[in-house]
C-alpha positions in Angstrom: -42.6 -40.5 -93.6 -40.9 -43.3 -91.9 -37.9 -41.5 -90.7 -40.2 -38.3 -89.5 -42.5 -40.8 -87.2 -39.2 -42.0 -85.4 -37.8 -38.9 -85.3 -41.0 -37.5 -83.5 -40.8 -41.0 -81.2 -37.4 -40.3 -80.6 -38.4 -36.9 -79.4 -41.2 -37.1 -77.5 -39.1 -39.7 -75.4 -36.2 -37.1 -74.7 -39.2 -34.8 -73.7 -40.6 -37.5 -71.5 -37.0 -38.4 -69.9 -36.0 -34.4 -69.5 -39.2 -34.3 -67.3 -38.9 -37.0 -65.3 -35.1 -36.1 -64.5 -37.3 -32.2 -63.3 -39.0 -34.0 -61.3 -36.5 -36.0 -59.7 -34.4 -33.5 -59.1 -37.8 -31.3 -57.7 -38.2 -34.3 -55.1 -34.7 -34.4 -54.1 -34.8 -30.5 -53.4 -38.1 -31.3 -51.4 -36.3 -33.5 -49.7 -33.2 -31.1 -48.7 -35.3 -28.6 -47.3 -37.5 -31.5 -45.2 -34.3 -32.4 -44.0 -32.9 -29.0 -43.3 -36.1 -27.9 -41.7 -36.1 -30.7 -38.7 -32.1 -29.7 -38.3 -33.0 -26.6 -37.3 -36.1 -27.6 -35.5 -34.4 -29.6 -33.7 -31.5 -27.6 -32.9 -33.5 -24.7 -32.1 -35.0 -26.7 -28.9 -38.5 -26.5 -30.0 -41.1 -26.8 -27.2 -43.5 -28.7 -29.4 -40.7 -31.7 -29.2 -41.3 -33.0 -25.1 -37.7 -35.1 -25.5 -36.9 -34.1 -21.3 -33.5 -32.1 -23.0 -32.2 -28.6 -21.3 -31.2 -25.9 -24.0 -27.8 -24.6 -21.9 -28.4 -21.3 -20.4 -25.5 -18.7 -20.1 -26.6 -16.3 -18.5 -24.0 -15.5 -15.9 -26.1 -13.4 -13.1 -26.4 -15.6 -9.6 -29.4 -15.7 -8.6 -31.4 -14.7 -11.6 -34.6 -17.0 -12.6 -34.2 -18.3 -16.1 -37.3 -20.1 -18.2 -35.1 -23.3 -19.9 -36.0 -23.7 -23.1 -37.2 -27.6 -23.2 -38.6 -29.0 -20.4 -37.0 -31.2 -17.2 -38.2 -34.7 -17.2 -40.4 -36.0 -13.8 -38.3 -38.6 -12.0 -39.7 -42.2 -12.9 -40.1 -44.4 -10.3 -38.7 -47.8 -11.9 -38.0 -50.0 -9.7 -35.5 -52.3 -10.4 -34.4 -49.7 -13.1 -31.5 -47.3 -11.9 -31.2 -45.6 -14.9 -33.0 -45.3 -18.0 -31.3 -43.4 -20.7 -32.4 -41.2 -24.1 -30.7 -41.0 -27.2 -28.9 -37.8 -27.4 -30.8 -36.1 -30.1 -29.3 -32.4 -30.5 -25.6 -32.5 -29.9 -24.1 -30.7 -26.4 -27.4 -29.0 -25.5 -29.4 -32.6 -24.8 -29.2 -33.8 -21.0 -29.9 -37.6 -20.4 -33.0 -38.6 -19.2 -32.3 -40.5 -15.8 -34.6 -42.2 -12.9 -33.2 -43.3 -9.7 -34.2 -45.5 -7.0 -33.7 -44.5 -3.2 -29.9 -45.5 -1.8 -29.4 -47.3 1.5 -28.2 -46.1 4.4 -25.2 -48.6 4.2 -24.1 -48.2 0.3 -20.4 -48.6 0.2 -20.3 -46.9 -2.9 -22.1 -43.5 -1.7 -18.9 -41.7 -2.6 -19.1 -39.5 0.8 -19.4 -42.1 3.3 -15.9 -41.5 3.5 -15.7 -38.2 3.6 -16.3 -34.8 6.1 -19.5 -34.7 5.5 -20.3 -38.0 6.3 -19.9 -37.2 10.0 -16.7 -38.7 9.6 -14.7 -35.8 9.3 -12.9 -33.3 11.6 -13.2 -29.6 12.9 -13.4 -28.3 15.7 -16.6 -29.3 17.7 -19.3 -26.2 17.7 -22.7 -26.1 19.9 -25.0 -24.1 17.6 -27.5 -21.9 19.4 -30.1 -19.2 18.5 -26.9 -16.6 19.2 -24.2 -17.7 17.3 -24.8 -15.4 14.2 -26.4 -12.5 16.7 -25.7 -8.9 14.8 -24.6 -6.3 16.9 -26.7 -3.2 18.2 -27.2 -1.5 14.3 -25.9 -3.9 12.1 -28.1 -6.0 9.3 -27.5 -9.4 9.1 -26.3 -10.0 5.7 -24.8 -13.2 6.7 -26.7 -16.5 7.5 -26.3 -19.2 9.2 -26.9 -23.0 8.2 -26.0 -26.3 7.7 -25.7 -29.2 5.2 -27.7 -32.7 6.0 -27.5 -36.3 4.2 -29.0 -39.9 5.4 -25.6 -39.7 7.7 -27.5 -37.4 10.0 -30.3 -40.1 10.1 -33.8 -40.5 9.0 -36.1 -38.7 11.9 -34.4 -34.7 12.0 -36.3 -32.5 14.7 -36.5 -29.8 12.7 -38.5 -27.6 14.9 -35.5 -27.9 17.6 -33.2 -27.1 14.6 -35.3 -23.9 13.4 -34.8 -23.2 17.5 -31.4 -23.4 17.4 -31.1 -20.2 15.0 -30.8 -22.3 12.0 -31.6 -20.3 8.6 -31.3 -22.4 5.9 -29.8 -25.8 5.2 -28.4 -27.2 2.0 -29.6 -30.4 1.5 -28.3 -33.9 -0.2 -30.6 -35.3 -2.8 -28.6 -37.6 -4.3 -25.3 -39.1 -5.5 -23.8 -41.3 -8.2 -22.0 -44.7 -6.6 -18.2 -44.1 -7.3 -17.8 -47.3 -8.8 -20.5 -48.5 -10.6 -21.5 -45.1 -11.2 -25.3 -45.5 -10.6 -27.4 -42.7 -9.5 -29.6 -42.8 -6.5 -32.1 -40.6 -4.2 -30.4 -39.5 -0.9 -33.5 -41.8 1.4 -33.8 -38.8 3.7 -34.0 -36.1 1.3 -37.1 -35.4 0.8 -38.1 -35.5 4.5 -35.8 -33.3 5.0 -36.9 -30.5 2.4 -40.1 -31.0 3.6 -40.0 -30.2 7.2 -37.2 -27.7 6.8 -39.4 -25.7 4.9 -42.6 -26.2 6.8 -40.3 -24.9 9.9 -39.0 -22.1 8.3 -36.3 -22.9 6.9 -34.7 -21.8 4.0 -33.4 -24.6 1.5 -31.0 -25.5 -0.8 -29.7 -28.7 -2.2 -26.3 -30.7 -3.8 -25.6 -33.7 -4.9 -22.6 -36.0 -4.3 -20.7 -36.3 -7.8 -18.7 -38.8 -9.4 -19.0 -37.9 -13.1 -16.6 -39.1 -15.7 -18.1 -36.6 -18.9 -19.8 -34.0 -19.3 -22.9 -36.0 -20.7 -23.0 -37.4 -17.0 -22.5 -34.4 -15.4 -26.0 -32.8 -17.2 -27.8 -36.2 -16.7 -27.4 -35.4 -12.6 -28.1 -32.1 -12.9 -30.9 -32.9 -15.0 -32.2 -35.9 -12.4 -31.7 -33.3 -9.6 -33.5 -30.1 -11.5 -36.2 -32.5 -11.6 -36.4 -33.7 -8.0 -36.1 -30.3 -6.8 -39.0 -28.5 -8.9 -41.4 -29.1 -6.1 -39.8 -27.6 -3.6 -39.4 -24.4 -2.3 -35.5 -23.9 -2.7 -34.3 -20.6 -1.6 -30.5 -21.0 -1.4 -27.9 -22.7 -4.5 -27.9 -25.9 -5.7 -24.4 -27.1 -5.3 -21.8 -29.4 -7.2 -19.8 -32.0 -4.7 -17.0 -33.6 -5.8 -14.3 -35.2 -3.5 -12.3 -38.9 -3.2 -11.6 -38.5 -6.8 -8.1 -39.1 -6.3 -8.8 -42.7 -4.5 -8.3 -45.6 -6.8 -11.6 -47.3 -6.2 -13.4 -44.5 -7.3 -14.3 -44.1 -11.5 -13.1 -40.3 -12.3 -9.2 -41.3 -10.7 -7.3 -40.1 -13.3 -9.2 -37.7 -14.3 -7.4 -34.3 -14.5 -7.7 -30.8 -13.7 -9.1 -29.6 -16.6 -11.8 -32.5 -17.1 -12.6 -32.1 -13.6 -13.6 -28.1 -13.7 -15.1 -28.6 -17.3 -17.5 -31.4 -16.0 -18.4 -29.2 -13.1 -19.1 -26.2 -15.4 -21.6 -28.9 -17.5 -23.3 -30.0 -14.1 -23.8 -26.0 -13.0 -24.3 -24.7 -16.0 -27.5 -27.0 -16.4 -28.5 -25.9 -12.8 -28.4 -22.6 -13.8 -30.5 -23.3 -17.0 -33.1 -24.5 -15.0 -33.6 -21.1 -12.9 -31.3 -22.1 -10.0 -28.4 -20.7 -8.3 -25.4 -22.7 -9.1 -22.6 -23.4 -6.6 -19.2 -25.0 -6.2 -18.3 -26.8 -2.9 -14.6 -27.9 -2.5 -12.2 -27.9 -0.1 -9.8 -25.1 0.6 -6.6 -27.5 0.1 -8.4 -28.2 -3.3 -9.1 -24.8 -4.5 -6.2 -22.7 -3.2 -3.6 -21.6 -6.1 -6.1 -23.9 -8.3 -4.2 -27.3 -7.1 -7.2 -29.4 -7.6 -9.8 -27.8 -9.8 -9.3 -24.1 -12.0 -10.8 -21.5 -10.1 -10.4 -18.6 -12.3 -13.0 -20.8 -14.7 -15.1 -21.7 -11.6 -14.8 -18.7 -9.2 -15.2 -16.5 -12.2 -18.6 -18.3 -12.7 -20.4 -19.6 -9.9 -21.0 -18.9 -6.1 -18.4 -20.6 -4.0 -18.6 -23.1 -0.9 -15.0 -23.8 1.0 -14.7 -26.2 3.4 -12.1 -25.3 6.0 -11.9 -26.1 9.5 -9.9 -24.0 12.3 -9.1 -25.5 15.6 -11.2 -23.1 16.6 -14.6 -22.3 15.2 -16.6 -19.6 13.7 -17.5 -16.3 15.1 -14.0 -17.4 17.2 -12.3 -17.9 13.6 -13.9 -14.6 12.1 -13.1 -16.5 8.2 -11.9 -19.1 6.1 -7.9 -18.2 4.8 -8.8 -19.2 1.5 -7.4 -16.6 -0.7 -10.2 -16.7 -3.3 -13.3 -15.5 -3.4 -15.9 -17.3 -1.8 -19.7 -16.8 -0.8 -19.7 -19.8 1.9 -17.9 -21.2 4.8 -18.3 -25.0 6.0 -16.3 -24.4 9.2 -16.5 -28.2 11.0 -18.3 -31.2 10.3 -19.1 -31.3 14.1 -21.8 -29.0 14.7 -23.9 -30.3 17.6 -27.5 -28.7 16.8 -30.3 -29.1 18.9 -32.9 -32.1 17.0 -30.6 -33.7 15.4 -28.3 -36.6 17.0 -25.1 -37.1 14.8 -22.7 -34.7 14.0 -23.3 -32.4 11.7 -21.6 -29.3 9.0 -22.3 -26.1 10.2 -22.1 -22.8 7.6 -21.8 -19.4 7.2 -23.1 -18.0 3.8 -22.0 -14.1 3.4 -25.8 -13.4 1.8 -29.2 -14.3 2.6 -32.3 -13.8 1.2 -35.1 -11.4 1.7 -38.3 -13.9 1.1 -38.2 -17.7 0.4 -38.3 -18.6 -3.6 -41.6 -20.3 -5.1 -41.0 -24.3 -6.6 -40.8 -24.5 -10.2 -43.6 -26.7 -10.7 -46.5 -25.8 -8.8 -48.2 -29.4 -8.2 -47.8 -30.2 -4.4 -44.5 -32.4 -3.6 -46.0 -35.7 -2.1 -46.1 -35.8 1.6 -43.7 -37.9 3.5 -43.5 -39.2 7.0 -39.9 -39.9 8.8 -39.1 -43.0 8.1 -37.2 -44.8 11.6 -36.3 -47.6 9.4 -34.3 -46.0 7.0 -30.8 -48.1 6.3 -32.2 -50.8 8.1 -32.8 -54.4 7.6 -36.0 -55.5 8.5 -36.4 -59.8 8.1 -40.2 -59.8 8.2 -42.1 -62.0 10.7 -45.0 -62.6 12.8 -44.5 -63.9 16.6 -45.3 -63.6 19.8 -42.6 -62.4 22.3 -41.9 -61.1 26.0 -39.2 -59.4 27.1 -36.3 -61.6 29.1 -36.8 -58.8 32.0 -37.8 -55.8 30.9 -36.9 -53.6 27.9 -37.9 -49.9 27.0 -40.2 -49.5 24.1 -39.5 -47.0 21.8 -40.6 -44.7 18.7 -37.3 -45.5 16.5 -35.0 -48.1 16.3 -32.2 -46.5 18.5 -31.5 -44.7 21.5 -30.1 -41.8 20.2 -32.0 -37.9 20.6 -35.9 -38.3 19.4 -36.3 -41.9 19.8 -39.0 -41.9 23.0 -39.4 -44.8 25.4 -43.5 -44.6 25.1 -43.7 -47.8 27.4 -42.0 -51.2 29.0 -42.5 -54.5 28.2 -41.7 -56.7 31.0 -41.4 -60.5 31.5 -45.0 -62.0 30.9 -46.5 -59.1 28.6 -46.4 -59.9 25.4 -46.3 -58.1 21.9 -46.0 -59.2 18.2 -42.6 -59.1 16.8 -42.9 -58.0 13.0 -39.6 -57.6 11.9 -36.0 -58.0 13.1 -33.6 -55.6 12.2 -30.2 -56.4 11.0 -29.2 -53.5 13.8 -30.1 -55.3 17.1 -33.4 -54.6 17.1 -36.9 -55.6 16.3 -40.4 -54.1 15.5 -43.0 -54.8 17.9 -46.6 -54.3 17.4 -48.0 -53.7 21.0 -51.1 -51.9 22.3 -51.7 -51.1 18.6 -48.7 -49.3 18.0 -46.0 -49.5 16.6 -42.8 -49.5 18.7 -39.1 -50.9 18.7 -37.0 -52.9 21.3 -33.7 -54.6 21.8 -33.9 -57.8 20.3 -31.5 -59.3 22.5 -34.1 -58.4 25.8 -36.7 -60.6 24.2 -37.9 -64.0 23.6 -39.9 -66.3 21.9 -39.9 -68.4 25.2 -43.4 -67.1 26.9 -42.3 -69.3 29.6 -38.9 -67.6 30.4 -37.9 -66.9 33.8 -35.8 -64.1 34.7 -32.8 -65.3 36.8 -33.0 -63.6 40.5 -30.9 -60.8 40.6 -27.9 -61.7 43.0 -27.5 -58.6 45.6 -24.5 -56.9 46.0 -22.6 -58.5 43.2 -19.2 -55.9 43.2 -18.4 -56.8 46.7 -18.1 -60.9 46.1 -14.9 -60.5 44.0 -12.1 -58.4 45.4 -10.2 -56.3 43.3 -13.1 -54.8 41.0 -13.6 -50.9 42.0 -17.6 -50.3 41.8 -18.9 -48.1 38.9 -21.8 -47.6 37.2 -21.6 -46.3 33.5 -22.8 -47.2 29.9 -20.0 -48.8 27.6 -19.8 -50.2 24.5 -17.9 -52.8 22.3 -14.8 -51.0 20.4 -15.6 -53.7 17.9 -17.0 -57.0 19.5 -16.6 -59.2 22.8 -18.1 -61.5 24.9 -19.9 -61.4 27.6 -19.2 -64.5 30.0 -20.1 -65.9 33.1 -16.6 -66.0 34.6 -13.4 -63.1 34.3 -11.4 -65.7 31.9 -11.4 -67.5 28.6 -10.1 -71.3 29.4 -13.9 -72.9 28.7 -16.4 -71.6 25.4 -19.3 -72.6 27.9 -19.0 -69.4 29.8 -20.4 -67.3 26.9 -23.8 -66.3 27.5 -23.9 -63.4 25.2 -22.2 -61.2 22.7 -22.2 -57.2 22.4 -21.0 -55.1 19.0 -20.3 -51.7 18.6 -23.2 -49.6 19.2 -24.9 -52.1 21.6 -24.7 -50.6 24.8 -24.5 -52.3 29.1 -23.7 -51.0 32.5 -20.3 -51.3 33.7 -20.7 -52.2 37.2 -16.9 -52.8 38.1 -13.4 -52.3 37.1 -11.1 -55.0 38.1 -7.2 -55.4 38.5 -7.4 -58.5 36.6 -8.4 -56.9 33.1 -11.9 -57.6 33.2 -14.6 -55.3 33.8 -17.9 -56.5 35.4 -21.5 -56.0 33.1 -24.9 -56.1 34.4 -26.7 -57.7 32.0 -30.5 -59.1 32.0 -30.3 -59.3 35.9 -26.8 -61.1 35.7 -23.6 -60.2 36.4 -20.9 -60.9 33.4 -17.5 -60.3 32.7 -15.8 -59.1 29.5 -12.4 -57.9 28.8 -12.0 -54.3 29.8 -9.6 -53.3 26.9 -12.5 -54.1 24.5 -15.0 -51.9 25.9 -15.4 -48.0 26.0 -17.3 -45.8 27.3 -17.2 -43.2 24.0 -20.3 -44.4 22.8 -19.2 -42.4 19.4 -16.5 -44.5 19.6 -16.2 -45.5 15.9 -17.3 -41.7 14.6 -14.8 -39.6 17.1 -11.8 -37.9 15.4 -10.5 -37.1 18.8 -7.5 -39.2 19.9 -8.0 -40.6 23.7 -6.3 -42.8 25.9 -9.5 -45.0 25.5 -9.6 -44.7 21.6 -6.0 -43.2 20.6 -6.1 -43.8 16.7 -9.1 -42.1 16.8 -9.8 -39.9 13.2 -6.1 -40.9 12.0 -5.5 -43.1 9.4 -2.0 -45.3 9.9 0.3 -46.4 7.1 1.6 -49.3 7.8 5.6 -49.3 8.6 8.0 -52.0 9.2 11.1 -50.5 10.0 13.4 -49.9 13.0 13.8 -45.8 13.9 15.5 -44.0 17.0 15.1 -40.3 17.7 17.4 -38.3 16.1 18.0 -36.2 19.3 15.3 -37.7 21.6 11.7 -37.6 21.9 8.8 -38.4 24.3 7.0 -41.8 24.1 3.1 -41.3 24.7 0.5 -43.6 24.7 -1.9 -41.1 22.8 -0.2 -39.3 19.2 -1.1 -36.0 20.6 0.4 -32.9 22.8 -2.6 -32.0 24.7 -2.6 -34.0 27.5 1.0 -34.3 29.4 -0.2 -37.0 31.7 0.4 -39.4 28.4 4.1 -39.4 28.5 5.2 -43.3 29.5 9.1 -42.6 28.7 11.7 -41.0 26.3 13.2 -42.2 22.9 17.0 -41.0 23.1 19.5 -41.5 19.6 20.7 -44.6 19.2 18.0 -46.3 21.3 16.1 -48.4 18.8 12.4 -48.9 18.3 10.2 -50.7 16.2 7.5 -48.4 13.9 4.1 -50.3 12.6 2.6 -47.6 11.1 3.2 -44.2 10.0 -0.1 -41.3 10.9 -1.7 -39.2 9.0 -1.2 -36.3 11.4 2.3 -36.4 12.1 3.0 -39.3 14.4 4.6 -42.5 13.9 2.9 -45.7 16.2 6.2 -47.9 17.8 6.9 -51.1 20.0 9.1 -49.9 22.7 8.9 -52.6 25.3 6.2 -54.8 24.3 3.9 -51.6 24.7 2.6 -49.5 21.8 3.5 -46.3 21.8 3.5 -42.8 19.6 6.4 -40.7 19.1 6.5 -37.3 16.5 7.5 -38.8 13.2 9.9 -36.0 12.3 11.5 -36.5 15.3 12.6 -39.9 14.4 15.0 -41.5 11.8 16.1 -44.9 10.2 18.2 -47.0 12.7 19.2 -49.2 9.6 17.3 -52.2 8.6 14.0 -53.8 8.9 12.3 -55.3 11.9 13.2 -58.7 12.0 
């Protein structure tokens, strides 16, 4: 009886264990298919989840709308935040949430303030008017013409004059990632410009300025830009710009050819996902034979913008020579279009489109005013001033095309100075308006007397030839009361580059004389110019002959290895430059080597430019 009751004990407790290990193994089942379940949700994309990610798109038609599966997160504006980033929750097809805070006009690390498209760059200079793209009698105009703006075209863009001009569509910068610390930031003009471009008629498109080291970065500025963008009404591509990559300052040096293209394809890839066109912009030297970047990947792919620029430009140069197929031409970064003052790209696109293209997200992009300030320094205050004399009042802080004079302030008026900018020049508030004038013309002192204005002042010193013409600093100088240097006292002012007086007299001493405030003042002749784009001009003059080259520097003694001129400009087109002849065995000194073929030397004392492959060692260094 005894041994039955602990036999049953003994199996009711197997029974009891055999179901608890059921159900243990039930729950861990459960638990598998839980798991496997949010996998695949997750994987999947699922719209329900509102994570900001892209699901990659690759569809390969250009130009076709395609609905991204996922959504594209607003841009936050955190400021004091540049980016704020997401945990990657679904492998390669999750993008990086990012914000960004507007750039400054000034940023040394905007990766294209050294490059073409900065305005610094070269080409041959093209006036743009309403008949440069004219079809002839019968033809369609399949191509377009346009061109590509940034912050260095500056904050206050007629676009009206530009839509004048004949301009179709314009690709626009809204943003770029800092080449060194690699932090992303809002172009400040950009969207001003999209705004007024497409209120005038213009069709738009937009890039941004890359400097990428993965993938993952590539689709978080895509992402940040397919975001900015969605408001807008944007016609033509969304582009990929890459360049100084091979500088060793910037983050992706190093980087080869195969990351390069493959972080590219991640950035356009994403645009396309969005419902955009994707494009590539590179140079030709970069593309051609696949030197830089692989084209049969990219030009296989995506629409195609070269950058190439003839001596002479387009409809004169009927196309780029690059060899590949391309669907845009940047022909010279030194269009001159009517409503805008700087320089600017200028672009031929071999297609066009019939009717603008509707913004993603329907909800009205915030309206924005142009913005004079923009890259300026404003120190805040709140004082009365008069001008020294007089000075122009203006609507921006500048003289350059659409800033108006809209009155004068002269000696005794007064105004409220509410800022002075680290540019020369300060906000006024005056007649309740506000306006902008030369700081330097002003004055705290209500009780300053202009000095009388001596007549005649050329004709008391002999040996100045009378002129009257606006110059400028090359860098900086002093204006004094006296032609010489022997006493500091003299100084009663300094200009910089980009200040600007009238040049009242040349002299055969080496000074030049300045009106200035109702004075007459001297400064050193060789430190002024009258190429007010002094800094900016890629042409080389007699004035400004290093102009758009860059010099290596050389210490080394050369002769001409047959003979060669001597010129004080590195450049054949003017033969009025010519100040003597290098012959073999004749020895000159070389300080710098140019990056368009010329060597600088010291023949005499005098600096000079001779061909560089015209020259040779004459065996040692300069002593």
């Amino acid at each position: 009886m005894d041994g039955r009751k602990k036999k049953g004990k003994h199996k009711k407790r197997r029974n009891r264990d055999g179901a608890f290990l059921v159900l243990a193994a039930g729950v861990a089942v459960l638990l598998v298919a839980v798991l496997v379940m949010v996998i695949l949700r997750v994987s999947s994309g699922d719209k329900s989840r509102e994570t900001g990610n892209l699901t990659e798109n690759t569809a390969e038609s250009a130009g076709t709308e395609e609905t991204a599966a996922g959504s594209i997160p607003a841009a936050e504006e955190s400021v004091g935040t540049e980016t704020e980033h997401t945990e990657e929750a679904a492998g390669k097809g999750s993008i990086t949430a990012v914000a960004a805070e507007v750039g400054s006009m000034e940023d040394e690390e905007d990766p294209q303030k050294s490059s073409d498209a900065s305005g610094q760059g070269s080409g041959a200079f093209a006036a743009i008017t309403a008949d440069t793209l004219k079809p002839e009698d019968g033809e369609t105009a399949e191509a377009t013409l346009g061109i590509d703006v940034s912050k260095y075209q500056g904050g206050n863009i007629d676009w009206t004059a530009v839509k004048e001009a004949g301009i179709d569509f314009v690709i626009v910068r809204v943003g770029y990632r800092t080449k060194a610390t690699g932090i992303i930031y809002e172009d400040p003009t950009a969207r001003y410009n999209m705004q007024e471009a497409q209120k005038n008629g213009i069709k738009v498109g937009a890039y941004f300025f890359s400097s990428a080291v993965s993938e993952q970065e590539a689709k978080e500025e895509a992402s940040w830009l397919a975001s900015f963008i969605s408001q807008y009404r944007i016609t033509y591509p969304v582009a990929y710009n890459c360049e100084d990559f091979k500088s060793q300052d910037s983050r992706q040096y190093g980087l080869d050819k195969t990351a390069r293209t493959n972080i590219a394809s991640a950035f356009l890839d994403t645009i396309q996902a969005a419902g955009y066109t994707p494009m590539f912009y590179a140079s030709k030297n970069e593309m051609e034979g696949s030197a830089d970047w692989d084209m049969d990947v990219l030009g296989s792919r995506y629409k195609i913008w070269v950058s190439q620029y003839p001596e002479k430009p387009f409809p004169d140069t009927a196309a780029s020579t690059y060899s590949g197929r391309h669907d845009m031409w940047q022909y010279t970064s030194q269009g001159q279009v009517a409503g805008i003052g700087k320089k600017v790209d200028v672009n031929v696109a071999y297609f066009g489109y019939s009717k603008e293209a509707e913004a993603k997200d329907p909800t009205p992009a915030e309206v924005v005013e142009a913005n004079p300030e923009v890259g300026i320094i404003f120190t805040e205050t709140e004082e009365t001033v008069t001008a020294k004399i007089e000075t122009n009042l203006r609507t921006a802080p500048t003289t350059a095309k659409g800033s108006q004079v809209v009155d004068k302030l002269v000696n005794g008026q007064t105004a409220t100075r509410t800022g002075v900018g680290n540019n020369g020049w300060s906000r006024l508030e005056y007649n309740g308006q506000k306006v902008y004038a030369v700081s330097s013309f002003l004055t705290t002192d209500l009780a300053y007397q202009a000095p009388v204005k001596e007549e005649s002042p050329v004709q008391e010193g002999p040996g100045y030839e009378p002129v009257n013409e606006i110059v400028t600093a090359k860098d900086t100088t002093n204006l004094r009361t006296g032609p010489g240097t022997s006493e500091q006292d003299t100084i009663v002012a300094t200009i910089h580059y980009g200040d600007t007086v009238t040049r009242v007299g040349i002299g055969s001493n080496g000074w030049s004389q300045i009106s200035y405030n109702g004075q007459i003042l001297y400064a050193v002749t060789s430190y002024l110019t009258t190429d007010l784009n002094y800094k900016n001009s890629t042409t080389p003059t007699p004035d400004n002959p290093e102009a758009g080259i860059t010099f290596t520097p050389a210490n080394d003694l050369v002769t001409a290895k047959s003979e060669t001129n001597l010129r004080t400009v590195p450049s054949t087109d003017s033969p009025d430059t010519v100040v003597g002849i290098l012959h073999n065995g004749e020895v000159a000194s070389r300080t710098g080597i140019g990056s368009n073929g010329w060597s600088r030397l010291t023949v005499g004392g005098q600096t000079v430019y001779a061909v560089t492959n015209y020259l040779t060692g004459a065996g040692g260094d300069t002593p």
